[in-house]
N, C-alpha and C positions, 0 to 999 in steps of 0.2 A: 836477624840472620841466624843459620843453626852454626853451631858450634859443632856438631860429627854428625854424620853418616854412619849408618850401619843398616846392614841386613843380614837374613838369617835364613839358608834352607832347611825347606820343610817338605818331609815325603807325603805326598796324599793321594790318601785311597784311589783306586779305582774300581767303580765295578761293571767289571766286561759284560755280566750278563745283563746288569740291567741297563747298561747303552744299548747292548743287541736287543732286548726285548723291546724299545723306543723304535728302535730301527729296522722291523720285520719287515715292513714296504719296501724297504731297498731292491732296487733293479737288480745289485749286486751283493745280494747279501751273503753267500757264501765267501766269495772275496774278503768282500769286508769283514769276517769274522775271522778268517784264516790270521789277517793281518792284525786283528785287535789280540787273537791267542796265543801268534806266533814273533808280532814282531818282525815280520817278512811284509816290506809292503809291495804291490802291484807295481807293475813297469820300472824297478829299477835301472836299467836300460835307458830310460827316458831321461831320467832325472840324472842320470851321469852324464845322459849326451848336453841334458844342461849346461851342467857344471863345464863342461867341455869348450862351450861355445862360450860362456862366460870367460874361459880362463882360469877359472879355479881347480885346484892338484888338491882332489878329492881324497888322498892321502895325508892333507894336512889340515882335513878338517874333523 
């Protein structure tokens, strides 16, 4: 049996260009890249009416 737990974050890299460079085929690839650069993704809208129908107060998450 363990005696402790522990964990530890760790920041790692990302690199946007070369996922975009893997992912040139995309149907969507201007989207997709907006969202990879900016952090704004596609249909928030959707994803609230989610949350919505779920019950969840999107505000407390």
């Amino acid at each position: 049996m363990y005696e402790s737990f522990s964990y530890e974050f760790v920041q790692v890299p990302y690199d946007v260009d070369k996922e975009l460079g893997e992912n040139a085929d995309n149907i969507e690839f201007e989207a997709y890249e907006t969202e990879l650069r900016t952090g704004k993704y596609r249909d928030m809208a959707r994803f609230y009416r989610f949350l919505e129908i779920k019950g969840i107060d999107r505000g407390k998450i």
